[in-house]
VOPAGU-2260 file (C-alpha; in pm, 1 decimal, decimal comma):
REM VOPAGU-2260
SITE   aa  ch    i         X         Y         Z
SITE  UNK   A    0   -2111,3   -2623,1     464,6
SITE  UNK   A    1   -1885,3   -2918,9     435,8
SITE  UNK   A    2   -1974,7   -2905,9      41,9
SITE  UNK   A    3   -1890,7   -2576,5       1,6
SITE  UNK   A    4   -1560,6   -2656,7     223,5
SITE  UNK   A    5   -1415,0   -2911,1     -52,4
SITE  UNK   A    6   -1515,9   -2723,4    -371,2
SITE  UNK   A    7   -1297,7   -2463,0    -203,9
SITE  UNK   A    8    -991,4   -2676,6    -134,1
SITE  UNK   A    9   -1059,5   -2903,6    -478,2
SITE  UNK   A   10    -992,7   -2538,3    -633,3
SITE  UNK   A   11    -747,3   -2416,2    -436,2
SITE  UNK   A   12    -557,7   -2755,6    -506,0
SITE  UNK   A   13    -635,6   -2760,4    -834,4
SITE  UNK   A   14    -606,6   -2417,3    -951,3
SITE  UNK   A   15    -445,7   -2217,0    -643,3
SITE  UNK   A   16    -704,5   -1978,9    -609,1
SITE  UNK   A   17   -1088,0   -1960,3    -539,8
SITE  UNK   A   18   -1304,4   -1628,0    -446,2
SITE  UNK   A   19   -1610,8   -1586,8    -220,3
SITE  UNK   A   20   -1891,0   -1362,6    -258,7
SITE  UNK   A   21   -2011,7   -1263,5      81,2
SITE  UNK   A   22   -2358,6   -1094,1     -32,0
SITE  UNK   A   23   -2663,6    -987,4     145,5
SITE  UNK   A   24   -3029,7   -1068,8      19,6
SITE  UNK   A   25   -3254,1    -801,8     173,4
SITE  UNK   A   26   -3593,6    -817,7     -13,8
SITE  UNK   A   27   -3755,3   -1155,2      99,4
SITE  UNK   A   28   -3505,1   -1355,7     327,8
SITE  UNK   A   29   -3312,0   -1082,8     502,3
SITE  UNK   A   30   -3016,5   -1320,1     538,9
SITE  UNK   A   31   -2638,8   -1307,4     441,1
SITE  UNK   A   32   -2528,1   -1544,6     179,3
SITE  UNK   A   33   -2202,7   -1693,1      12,2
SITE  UNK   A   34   -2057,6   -1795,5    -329,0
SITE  UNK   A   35   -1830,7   -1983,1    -444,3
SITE  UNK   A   36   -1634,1   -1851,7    -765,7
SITE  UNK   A   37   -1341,1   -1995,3    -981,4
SITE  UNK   A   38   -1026,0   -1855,3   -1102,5
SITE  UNK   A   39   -1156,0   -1878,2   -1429,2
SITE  UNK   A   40   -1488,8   -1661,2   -1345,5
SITE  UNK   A   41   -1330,9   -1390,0   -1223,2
SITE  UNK   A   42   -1311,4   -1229,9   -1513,5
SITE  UNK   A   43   -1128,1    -850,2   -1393,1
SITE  UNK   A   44   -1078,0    -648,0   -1063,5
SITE  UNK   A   45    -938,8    -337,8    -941,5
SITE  UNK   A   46    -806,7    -241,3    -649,1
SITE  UNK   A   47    -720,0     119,9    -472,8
SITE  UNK   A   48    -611,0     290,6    -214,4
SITE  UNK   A   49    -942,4     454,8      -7,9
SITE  UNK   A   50    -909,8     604,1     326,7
SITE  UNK   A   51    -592,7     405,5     380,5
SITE  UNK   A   52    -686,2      63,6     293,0
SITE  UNK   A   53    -604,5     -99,8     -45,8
SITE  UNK   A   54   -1014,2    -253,4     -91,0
SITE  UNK   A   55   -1151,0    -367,9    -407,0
SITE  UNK   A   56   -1355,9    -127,3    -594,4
SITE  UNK   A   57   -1465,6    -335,1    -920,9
SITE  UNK   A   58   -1494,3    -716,2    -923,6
SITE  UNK   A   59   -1630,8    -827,2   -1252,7
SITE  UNK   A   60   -1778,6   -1218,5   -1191,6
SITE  UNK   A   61   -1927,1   -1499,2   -1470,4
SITE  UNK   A   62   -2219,9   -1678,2   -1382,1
SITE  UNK   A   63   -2494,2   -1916,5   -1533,5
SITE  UNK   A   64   -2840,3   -1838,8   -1383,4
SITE  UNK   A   65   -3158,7   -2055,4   -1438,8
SITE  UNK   A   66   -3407,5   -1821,4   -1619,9
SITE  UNK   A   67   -3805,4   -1850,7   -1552,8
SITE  UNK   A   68   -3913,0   -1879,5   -1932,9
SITE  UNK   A   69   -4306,1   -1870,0   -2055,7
SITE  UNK   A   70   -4378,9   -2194,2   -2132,4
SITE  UNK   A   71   -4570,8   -2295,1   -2484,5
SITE  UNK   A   72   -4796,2   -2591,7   -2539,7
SITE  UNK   A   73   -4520,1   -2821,5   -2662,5
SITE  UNK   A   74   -4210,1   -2698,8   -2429,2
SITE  UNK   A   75   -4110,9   -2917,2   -2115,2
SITE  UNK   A   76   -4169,7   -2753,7   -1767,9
SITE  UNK   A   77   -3932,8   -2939,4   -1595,5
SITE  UNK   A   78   -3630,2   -2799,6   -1825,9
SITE  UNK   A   79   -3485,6   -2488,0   -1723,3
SITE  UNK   A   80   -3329,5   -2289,7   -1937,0
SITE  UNK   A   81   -2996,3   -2123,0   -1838,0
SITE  UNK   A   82   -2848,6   -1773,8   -1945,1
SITE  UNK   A   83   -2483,0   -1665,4   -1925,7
SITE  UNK   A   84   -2449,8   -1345,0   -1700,1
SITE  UNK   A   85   -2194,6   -1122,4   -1587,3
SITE  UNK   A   86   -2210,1    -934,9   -1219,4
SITE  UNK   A   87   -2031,5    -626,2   -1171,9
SITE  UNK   A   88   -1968,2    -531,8    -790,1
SITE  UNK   A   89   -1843,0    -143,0    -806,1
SITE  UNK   A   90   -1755,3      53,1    -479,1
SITE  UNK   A   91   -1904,5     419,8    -541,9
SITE  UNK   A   92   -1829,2     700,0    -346,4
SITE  UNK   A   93   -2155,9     879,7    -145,8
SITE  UNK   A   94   -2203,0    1217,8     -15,9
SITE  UNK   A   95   -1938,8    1359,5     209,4
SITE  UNK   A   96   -2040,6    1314,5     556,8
SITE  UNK   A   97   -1956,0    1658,8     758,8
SITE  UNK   A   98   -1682,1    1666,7     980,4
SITE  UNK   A   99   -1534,2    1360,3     857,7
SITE  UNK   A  100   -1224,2    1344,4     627,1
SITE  UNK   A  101   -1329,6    1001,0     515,5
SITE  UNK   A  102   -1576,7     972,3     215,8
SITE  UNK   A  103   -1860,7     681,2     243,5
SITE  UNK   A  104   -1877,4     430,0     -20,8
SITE  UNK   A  105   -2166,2     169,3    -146,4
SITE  UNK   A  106   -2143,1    -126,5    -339,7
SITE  UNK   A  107   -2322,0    -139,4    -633,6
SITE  UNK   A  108   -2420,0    -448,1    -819,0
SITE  UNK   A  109   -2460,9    -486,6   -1195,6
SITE  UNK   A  110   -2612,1    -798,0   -1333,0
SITE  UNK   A  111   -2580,6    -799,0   -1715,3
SITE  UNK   A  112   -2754,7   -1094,7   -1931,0
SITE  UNK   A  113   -2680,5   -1135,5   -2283,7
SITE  UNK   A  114   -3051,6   -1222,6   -2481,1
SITE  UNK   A  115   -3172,4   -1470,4   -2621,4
SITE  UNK   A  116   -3077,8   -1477,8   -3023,6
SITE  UNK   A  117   -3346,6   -1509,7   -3245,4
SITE  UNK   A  118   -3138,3   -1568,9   -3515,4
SITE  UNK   A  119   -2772,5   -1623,9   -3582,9
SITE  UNK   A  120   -2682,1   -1301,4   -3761,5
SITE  UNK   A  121   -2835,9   -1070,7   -3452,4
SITE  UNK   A  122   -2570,8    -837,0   -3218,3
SITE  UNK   A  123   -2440,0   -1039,2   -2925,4
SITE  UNK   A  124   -2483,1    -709,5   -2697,0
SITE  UNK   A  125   -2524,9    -770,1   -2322,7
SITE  UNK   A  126   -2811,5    -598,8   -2182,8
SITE  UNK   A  127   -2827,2    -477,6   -1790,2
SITE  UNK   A  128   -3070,9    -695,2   -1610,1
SITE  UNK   A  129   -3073,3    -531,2   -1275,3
SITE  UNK   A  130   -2903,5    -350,6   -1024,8
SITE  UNK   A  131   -2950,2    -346,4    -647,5
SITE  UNK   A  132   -2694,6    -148,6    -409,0
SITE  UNK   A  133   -2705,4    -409,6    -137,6
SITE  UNK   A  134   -2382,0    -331,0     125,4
SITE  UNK   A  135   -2144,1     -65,0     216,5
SITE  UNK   A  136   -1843,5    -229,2      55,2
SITE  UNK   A  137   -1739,5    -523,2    -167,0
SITE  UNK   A  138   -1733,2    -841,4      44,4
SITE  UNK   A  139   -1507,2   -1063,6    -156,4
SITE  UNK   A  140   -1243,9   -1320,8      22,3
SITE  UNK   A  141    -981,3   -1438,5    -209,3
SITE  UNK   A  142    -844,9   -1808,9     -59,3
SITE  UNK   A  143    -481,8   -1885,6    -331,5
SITE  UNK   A  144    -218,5   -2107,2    -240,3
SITE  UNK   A  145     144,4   -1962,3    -139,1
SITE  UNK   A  146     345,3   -2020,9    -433,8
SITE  UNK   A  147     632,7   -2233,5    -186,2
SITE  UNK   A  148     393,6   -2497,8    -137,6
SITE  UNK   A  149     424,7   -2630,7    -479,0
SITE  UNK   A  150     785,3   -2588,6    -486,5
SITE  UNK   A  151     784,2   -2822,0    -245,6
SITE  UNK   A  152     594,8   -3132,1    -408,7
């Protein structure tokens, strides 16, 4: 924790804004988790008005992820190859509940990987790698800097 305390401040100093990804991880660990993403990773948002509140309802992220690769005779296991990805958070809206003027929304997550090239001519398409609908909203907590404290320095 006191890691993931500096690399927030060295951003926030550095940059003047960070984000964190609060997500949940239901299938094996059933435990609530959080990431650490730079200004320059947060690639788009969007934000609306929904039953009052002005809540994020697309957060597009950049991310490198180790990838589990078949290994040949004459390839190291110890290296791990890693693959640029993209993960989409979208707030969609669910059935309407009766009785109720407000409309329930999940978050859907989008992980898109871009394949490996065989050869320098093929498409650079990304291709959707998964999706999982893991919380009722989009748990993102973005720390930034008021712009008066560097007018001070």
């Amino acid at each position: 924790m006191v890691s993931y305390a500096k690399n927030v401040v060295g951003e926030i100093i550095t940059v003047g804004r960070a984000e964190t990804l609060i997500d949940w991880e239901g299938v094996v660990e059933n435990r609530v988790y959080a990431s650490l993403y730079t200004a320059e990773n947060t690639l788009n948002w969007r934000v609306e008005r929904i039953n009052g509140r002005n809540i994020a309802t697309m957060i597009v992220l950049f991310e490198l992820s180790a990838t589990r690769a078949a290994l040949g005779d004459d390839e190291d296991p110890f290296n791990t190859p890693i693959r640029e990805q993209i993960r989409v958070l979208k707030l969609v809206p669910g059935a309407k509940v009766a009785g109720s003027k407000k409309l329930p929304y999940s978050c859907v997550v989008e992980i898109w990987q871009r394949p490996e090239q065989k050869s320098r001519k093929a498409k650079d398409d990304w291709k959707l790698f998964e999706t999982h609908t893991p919380l009722p909203e989009i748990q993102m907590i973005g720390l930034k800097t008021p712009q008066r404290f560097f007018q001070r320095l």
